[in-house]
N, C-alpha and C positions, 0 to 999 in steps of 0.2 A: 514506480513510476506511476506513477497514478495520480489520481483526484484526491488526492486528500484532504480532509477537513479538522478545523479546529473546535475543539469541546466548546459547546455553544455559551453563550453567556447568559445574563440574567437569571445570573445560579449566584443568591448574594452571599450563601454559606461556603467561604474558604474554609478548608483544613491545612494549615501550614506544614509541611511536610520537609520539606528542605529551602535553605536559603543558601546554599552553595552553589557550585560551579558544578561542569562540564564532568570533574571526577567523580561526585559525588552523584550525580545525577544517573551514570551508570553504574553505582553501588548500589543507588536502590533497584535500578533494573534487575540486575541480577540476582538481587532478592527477590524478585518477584517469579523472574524465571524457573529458579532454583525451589523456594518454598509456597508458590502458589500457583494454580494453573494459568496459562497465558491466553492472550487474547487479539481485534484487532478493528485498523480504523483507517479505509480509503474511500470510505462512503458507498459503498458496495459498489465503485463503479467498475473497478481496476483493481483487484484482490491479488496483491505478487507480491513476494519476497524478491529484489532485484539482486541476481548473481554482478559480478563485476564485469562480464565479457560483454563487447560491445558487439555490434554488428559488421562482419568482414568485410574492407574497402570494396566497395561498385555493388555491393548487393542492398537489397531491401526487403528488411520483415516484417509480413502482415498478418498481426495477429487478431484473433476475436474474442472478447472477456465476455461472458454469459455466464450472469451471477442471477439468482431469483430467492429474493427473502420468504420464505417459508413460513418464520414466526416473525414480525416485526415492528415498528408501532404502526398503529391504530386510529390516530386524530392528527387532523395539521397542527403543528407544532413552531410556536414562532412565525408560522405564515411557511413553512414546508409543507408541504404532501407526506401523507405517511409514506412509508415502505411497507408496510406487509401485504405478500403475495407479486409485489412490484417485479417485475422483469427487466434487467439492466443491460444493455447491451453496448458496448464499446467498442468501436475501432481503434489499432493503433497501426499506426505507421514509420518503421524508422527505417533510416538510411545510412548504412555507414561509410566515412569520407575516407578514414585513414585507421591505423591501426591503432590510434587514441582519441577517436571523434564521431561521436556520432548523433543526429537528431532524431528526436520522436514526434509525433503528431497523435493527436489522441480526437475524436469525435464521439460524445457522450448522448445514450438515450435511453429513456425510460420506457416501459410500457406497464401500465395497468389499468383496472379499471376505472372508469370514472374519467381518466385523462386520454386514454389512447396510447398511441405510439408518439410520445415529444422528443426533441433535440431538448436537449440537457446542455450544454456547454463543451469549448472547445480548449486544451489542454496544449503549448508547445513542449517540446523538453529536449535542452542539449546536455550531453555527457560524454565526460575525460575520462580517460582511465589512462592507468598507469602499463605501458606496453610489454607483451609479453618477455620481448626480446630483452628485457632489464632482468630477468629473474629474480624477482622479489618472491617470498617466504608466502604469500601471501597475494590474492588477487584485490586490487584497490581503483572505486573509481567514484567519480560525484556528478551527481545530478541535480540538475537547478529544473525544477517546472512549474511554467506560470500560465496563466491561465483564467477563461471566463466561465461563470455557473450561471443558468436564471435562477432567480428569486426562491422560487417557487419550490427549486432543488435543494437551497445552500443558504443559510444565512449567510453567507458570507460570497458575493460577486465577483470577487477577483481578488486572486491567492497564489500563494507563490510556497512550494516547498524545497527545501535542500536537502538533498539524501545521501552523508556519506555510503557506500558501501566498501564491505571488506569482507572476500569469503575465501575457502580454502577447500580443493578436496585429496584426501589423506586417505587412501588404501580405495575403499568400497561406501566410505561416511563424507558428506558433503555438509558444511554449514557456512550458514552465511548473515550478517549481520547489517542492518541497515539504522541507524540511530537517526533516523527524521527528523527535524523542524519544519513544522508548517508557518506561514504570517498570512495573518489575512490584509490586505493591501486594501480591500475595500468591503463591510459588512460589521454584524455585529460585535464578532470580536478582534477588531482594530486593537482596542484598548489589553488585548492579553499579551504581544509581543509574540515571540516565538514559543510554539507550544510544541513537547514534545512527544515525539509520537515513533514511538520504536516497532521493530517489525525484525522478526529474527524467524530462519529456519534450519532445520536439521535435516537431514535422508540417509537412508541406506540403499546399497543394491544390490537389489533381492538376486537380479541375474542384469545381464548387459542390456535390457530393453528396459528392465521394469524398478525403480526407486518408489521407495516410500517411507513418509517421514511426519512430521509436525510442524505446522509454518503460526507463528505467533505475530497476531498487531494487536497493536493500542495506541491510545491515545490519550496522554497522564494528565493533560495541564498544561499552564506556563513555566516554560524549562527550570524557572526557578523556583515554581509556588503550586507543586502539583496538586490538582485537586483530591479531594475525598473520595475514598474507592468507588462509592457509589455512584458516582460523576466522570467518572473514567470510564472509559471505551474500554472493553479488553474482549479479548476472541482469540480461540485455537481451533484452526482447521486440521484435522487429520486428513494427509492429501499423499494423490499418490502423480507419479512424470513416467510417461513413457517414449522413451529414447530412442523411437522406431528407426530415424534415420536422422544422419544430420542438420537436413535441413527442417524438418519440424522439430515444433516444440508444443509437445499434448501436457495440461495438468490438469487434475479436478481434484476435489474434496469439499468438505462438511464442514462448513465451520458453526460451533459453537459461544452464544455472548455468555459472559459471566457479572457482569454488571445488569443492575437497572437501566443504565442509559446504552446499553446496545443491545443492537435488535436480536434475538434470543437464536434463529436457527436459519442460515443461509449455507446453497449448494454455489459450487462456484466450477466453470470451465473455463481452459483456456486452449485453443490453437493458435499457433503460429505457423507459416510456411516461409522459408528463407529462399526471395528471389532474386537471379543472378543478375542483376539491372539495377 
């Protein structure tokens, strides 16, 4: 759930990579997962891997994303503000209706120097899922979130991404897969369609409180025309979730870029608290 962004444009050097479909698209993921290290692309505002459970009817979770780029670019870019050193701060707000329904509200802010403390943009996002009571093999849900950025954050103003997910946990190992498309509805990359932007995690647990694992994003291209590795978003955080009680939800981790176009060394926290209202 997050703010995600599309690999920026005025990049005229395509690498033709794939001109296939939706199959083919996650073969190369998987190569990538498999023979390269991973990586990731939510704009540092909102850093999560999305499990498939939504939030339990008549409660509401309010959580806090506190991300801070460590290494990151250095010059406005495109007419953006760098990231490095920038401090991210995001609220999010969700409610759940019913036991396949629920909305998110997201409130985006930066802090650094030179700018202060700004409002960044506002995020809505509604999500289905598939209800427990069906017993599927599998946990399965989708999120649509659309949403405003300033300028100044985002080439791109208003954007809308869809994020299947589908995750599973099996013994003491949890993973979970999100296959992204971002569109940008209004900015410079209008002209890319939907780009693809995957985000996948794994964990174990270590004992009933404490998980730890690897959460992968990126952000390849247009689903059909990925770009050149060096053009690609990619980042793996090494992260660890502490499962104090049911109603929080604690994560943090390291995440490392591995391309030129992402920002090289970002920490990322998350709290959540689940309230009965």
């Amino acid at each position: 759930m997050g703010y995600s962004a599309g690999v920026q444009t005025g990049q005229q050097e395509y690498l033709l990579l794939n001109r296939c479909g939706g199959v083919l698209a996650l073969a190369v993921l998987a190569g990538l997962l498999l023979c390269a290290p991973p990586a990731s692309a939510q704009d540092n505002y909102e850093i999560q891997v999305y499990g498939s459970e939504t939030v339990e009817p008549g409660h509401t979770m309010v959580e806090l994303h506190s991300n801070f780029t460590i290494d990151g670019s250095k010059q406005i870019t495109d007419g953006v503000y760098p990231t490095n050193h920038a401090e991210h701060e995001t609220v999010e707000i969700t409610h759940g209706f019913n036991d396949w329904f629920e909305v998110g509200f997201y409130i985006f802010t930066s802090v650094n120097s030179g700018q202060g403390w700004q409002w960044v943009g506002d995020h809505i996002r509604p999500r289905f899922r598939i209800p427990e009571k069906w017993h599927w093999p599998v946990g399965v849900s989708l999120s649509n979130e659309v949403g405003y950025q300033r300028r100044q954050y985002s080439t791109d103003t208003w954007t809308w991404e869809m994020r299947p997910i589908v995750d599973q946990k099996v013994g003491r190992w949890y993973w979970s897969f999100n296959p992204t498309f971002d569109y940008s509805i209004h900015g410079l990359s209008q002209n890319q369609g939907f780009v693809f932007s995957p985000n996948f995690k794994f964990s174990y647990d270590f004992t009933p409180k404490i998980a730890g694992g690897l959460e992968y994003y990126g952000s390849l291209g247009p689903a059909t025309d990925f770009l050149p590795i060096h053009q690609q978003q990619q980042q793996i955080f090494p992260a660890i979730d502490l499962n104090l009680a049911p109603q929080w939800e604690i994560n943090f981790g390291l995440g490392v870029g591995l391309t030129g176009s992402t920002d090289h060394l970002i920490v990322k926290g998350i709290i959540g608290y689940r309230f009965n209202f």
